[in-house]
C-alpha positions as a Markdown table, in Angstrom:
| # | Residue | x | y | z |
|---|---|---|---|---|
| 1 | Unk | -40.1 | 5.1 | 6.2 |
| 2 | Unk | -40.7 | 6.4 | 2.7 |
| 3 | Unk | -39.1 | 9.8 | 4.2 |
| 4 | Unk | -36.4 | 7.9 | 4.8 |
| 5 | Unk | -36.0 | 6.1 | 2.2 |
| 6 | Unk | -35.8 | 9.4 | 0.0 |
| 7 | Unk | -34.0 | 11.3 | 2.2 |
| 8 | Unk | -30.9 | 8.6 | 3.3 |
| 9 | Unk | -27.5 | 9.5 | 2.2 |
| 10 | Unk | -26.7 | 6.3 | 0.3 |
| 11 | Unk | -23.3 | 7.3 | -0.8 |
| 12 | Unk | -23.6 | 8.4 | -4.2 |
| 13 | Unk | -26.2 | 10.6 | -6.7 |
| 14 | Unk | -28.5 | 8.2 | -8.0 |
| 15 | Unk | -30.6 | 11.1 | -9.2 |
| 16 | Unk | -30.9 | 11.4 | -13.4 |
| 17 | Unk | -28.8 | 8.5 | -14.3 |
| 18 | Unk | -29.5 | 6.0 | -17.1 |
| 19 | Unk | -28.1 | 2.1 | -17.2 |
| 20 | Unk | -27.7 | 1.0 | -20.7 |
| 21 | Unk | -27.8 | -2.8 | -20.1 |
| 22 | Unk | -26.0 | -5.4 | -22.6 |
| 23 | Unk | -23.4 | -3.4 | -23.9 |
| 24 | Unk | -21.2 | -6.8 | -23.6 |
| 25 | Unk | -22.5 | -7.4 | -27.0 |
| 26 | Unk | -20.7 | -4.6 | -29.1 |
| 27 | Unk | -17.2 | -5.3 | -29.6 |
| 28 | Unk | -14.4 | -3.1 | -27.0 |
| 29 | Unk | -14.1 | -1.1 | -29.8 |
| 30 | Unk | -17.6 | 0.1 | -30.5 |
| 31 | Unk | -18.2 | 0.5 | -27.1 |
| 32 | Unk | -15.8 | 3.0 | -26.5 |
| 33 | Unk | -17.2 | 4.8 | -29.8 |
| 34 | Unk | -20.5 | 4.5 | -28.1 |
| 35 | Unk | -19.3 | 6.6 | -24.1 |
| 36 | Unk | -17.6 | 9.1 | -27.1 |
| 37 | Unk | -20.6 | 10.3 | -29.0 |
| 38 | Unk | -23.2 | 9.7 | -25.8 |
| 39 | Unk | -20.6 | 12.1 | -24.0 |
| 40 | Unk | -21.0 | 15.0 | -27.0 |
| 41 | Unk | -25.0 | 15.0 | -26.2 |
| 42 | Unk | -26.0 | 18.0 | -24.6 |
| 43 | Unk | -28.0 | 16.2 | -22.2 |
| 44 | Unk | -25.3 | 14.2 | -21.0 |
| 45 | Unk | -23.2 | 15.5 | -18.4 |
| 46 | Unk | -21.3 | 12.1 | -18.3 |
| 47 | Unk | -21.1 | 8.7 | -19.0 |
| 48 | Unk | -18.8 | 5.1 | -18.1 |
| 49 | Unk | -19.2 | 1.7 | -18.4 |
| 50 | Unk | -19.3 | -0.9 | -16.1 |
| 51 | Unk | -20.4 | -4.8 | -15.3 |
| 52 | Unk | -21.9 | -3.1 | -12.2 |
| 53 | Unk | -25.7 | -1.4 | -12.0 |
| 54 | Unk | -25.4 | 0.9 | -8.6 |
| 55 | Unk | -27.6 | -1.5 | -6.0 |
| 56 | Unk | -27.6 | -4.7 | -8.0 |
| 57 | Unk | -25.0 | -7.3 | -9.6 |
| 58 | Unk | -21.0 | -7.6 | -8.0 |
| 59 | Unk | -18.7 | -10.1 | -7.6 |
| 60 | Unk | -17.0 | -11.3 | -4.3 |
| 61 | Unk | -13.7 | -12.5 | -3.4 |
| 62 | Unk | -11.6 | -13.8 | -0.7 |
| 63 | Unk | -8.4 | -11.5 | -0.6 |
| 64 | Unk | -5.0 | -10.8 | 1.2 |
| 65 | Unk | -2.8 | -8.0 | 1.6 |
| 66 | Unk | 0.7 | -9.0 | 0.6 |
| 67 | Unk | 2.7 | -9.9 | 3.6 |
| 68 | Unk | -0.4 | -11.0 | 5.9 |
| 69 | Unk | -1.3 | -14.9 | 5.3 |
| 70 | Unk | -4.8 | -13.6 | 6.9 |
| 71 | Unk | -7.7 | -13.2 | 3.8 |
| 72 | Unk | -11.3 | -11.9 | 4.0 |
| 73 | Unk | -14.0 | -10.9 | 2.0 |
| 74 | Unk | -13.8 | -8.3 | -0.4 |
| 75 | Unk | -16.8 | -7.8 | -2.6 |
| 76 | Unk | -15.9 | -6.0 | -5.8 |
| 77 | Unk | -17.0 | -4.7 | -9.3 |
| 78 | Unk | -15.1 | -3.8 | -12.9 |
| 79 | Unk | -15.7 | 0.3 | -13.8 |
| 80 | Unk | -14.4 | 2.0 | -16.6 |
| 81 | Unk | -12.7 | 5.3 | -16.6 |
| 82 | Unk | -15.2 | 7.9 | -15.2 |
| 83 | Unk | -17.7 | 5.7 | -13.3 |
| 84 | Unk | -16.9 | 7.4 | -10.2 |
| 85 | Unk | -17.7 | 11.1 | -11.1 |
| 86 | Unk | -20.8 | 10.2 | -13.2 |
| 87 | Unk | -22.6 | 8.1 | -9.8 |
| 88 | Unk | -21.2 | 11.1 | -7.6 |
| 89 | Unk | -18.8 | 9.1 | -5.6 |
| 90 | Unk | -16.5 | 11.1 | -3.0 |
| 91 | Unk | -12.9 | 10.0 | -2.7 |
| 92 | Unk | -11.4 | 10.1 | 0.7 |
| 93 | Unk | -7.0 | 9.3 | -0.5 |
| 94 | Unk | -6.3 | 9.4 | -4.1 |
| 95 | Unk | -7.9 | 9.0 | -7.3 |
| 96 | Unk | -10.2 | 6.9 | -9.6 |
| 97 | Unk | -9.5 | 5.2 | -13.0 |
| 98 | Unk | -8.8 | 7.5 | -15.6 |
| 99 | Unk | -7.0 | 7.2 | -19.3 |
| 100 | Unk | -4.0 | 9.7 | -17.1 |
| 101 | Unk | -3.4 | 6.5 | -14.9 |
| 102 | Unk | -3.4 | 3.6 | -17.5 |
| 103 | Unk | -1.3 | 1.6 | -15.6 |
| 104 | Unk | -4.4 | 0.9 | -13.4 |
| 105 | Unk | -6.1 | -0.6 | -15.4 |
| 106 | Unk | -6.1 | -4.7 | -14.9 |
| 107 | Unk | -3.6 | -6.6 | -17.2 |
| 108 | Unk | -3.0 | -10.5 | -17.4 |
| 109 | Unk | 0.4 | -10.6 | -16.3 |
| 110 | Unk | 3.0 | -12.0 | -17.7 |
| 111 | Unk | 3.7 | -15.7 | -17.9 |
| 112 | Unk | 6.9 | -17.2 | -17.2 |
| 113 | Unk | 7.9 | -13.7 | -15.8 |
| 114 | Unk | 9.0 | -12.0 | -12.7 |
| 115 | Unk | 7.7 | -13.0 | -9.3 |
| 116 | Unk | 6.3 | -10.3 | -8.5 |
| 117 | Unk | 3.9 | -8.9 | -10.9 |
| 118 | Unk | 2.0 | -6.0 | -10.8 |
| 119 | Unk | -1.6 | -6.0 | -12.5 |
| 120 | Unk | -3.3 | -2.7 | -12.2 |
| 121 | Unk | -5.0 | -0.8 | -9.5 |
| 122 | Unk | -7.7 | -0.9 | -7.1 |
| 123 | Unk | -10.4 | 1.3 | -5.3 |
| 124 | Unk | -11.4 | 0.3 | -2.1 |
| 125 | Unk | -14.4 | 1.8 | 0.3 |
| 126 | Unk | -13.7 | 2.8 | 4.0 |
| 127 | Unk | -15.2 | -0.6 | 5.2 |
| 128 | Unk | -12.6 | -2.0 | 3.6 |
| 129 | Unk | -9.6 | 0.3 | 4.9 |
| 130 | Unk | -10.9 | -0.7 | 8.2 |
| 131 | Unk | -11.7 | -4.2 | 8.1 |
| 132 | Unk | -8.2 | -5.2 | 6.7 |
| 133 | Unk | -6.6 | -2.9 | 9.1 |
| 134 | Unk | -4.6 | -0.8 | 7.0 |
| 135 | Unk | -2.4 | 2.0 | 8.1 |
| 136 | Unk | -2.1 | 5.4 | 6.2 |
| 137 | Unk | -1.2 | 6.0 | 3.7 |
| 138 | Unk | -3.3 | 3.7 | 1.9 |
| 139 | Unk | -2.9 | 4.3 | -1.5 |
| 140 | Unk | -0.1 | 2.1 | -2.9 |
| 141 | Unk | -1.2 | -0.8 | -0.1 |
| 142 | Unk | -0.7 | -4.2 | -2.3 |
| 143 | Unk | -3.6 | -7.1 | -2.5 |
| 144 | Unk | -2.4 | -10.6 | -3.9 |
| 145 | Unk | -4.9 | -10.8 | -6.9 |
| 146 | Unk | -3.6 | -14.3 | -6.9 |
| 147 | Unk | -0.8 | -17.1 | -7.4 |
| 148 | Unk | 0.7 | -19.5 | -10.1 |
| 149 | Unk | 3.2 | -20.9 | -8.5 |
| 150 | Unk | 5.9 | -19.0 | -6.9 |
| 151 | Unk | 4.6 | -16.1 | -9.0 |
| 152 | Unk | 2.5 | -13.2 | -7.1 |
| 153 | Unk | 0.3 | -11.5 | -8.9 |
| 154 | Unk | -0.8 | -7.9 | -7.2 |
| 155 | Unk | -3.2 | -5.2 | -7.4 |
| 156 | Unk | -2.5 | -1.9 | -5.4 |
| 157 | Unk | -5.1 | 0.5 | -4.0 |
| 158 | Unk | -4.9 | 3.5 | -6.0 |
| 159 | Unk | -8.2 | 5.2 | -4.5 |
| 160 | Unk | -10.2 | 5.2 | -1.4 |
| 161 | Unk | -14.1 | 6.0 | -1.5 |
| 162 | Unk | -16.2 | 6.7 | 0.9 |
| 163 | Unk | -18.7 | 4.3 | 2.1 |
| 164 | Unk | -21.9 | 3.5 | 0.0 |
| 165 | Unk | -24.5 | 1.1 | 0.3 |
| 166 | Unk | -24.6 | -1.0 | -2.7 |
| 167 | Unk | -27.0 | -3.2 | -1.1 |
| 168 | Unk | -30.6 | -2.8 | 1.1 |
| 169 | Unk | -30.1 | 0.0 | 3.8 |
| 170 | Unk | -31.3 | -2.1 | 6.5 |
| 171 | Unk | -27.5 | -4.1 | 5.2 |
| 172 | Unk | -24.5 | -3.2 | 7.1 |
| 173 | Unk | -22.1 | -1.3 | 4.8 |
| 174 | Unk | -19.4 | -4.2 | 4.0 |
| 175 | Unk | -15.6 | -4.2 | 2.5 |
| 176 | Unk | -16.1 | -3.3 | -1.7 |
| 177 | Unk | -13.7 | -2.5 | -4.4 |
| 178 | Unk | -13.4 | -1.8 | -8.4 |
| 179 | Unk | -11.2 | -2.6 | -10.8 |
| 180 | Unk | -10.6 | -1.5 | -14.3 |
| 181 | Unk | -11.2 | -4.1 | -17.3 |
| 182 | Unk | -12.4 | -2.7 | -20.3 |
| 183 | Unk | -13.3 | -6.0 | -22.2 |
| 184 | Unk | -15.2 | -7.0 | -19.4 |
| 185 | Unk | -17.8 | -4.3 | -19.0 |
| 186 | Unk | -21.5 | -5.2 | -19.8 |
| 187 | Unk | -23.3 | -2.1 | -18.8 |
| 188 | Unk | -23.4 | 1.6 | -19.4 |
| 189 | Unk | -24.0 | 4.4 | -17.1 |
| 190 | Unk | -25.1 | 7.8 | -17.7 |
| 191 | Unk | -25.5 | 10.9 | -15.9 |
| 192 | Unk | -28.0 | 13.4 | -17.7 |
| 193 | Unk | -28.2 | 17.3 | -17.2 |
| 194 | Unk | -32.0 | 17.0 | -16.1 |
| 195 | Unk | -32.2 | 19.5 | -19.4 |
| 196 | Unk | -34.7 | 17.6 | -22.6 |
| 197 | Unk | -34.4 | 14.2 | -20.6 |
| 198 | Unk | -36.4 | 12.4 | -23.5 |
| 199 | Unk | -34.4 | 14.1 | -26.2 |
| 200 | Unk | -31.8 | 13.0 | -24.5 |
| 201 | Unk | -33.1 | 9.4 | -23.9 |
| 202 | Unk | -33.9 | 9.1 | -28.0 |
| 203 | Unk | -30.0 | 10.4 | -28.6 |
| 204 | Unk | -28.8 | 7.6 | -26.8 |
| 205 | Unk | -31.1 | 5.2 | -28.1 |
| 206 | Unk | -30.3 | 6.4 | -32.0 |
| 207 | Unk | -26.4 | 6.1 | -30.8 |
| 208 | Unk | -27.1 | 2.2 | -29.8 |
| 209 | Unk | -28.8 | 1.7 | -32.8 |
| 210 | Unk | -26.2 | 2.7 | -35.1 |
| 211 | Unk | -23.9 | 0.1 | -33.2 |
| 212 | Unk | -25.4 | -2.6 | -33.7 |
């Protein structure tokens, strides 16, 4: 079982990467000074943030895609640009969030506005793909993030993973998918070289210190 256990293909690279937790406490601002200069450390191959830790906290959610009155679960998490390269993600159709794409990333809509709104993007896993039945191409599918009204607000798959297990392995692999929200990201995650790891670690730790 241990053999297993080290040797099971869990969908992304958990291998050298370090969660800084509580990074909802610096301000949107500082925390995007913070990924800059851990990003310029030699150790650091890359960095994101996130409210996700890889195997632990996500949200879930009872979705539709736009034109079907039928919903089911989608479990899903907030990423920021890069979170996808540094946990070694594979992308089956399309692409992940990135400052190239910034209409992807979630905005409140507008009130009082058209009736159909668009909000941003989303990444979905192949679970997902399967479970809501959706025909290829998928990337530019439309989910109703929700309803005021006769207003729709959407989010449209921009990405498509490939299946990871972001809970126990002995779990099925269920229907999961991120979405971009920088003011809403409590975590960092960083991918070191494996090069000085604890000159590394104090780099960071000197970088969080001058934040706060």
């Amino acid at each position: 079982q241990i053999r297993y256990i080290q040797s099971a293909k869990l969908g992304f690279d958990k291998d050298q990467v370090l969660v800084v937790r509580n990074a909802g406490i610096l301000s949107t601002a500082d925390r995007s000074a913070y990924l800059n200069s851990a990003r310029q450390l030699p150790g650091v191959k890359a960095a994101a943030a996130s409210s996700l830790v890889m195997g632990g906290n996500f949200n879930t959610s009872r979705l539709n895609v736009k034109g079907s009155d039928k919903e089911q679960q989608l479990n899903f998490a907030n990423v920021g640009y890069d979170f996808f390269e540094v946990m070694g993600m594979a992308f089956k159709e399309g692409h992940g969030f990135s400052p190239k794409f910034p209409a992807d990333t979630i905005n409140n809509g507008i009130p009082g506005g058209p009736l159909e709104q668009d909000l941003g993007g989303l990444v979905i896993n192949e679970k997902a793909v399967n479970d809501f039945e959706l025909k290829s191409p998928v990337v530019g599918t439309q989910f109703v993030w929700g309803t005021d009204g006769d207003t729709n607000y959407n989010i449209r798959v921009v990405g498509v993973v490939k299946d990871f297990h972001f809970t126990s392995l002995r779990s099925e692999i269920k229907p999961f998918g991120f979405i971009c929200r920088p003011s809403q990201q409590n975590n960092f995650t960083v991918k070191l070289s494996g090069n000085n790891i604890q000159g590394t670690i104090t780099g960071l730790e000197r970088l969080w210190g001058q934040c706060n």
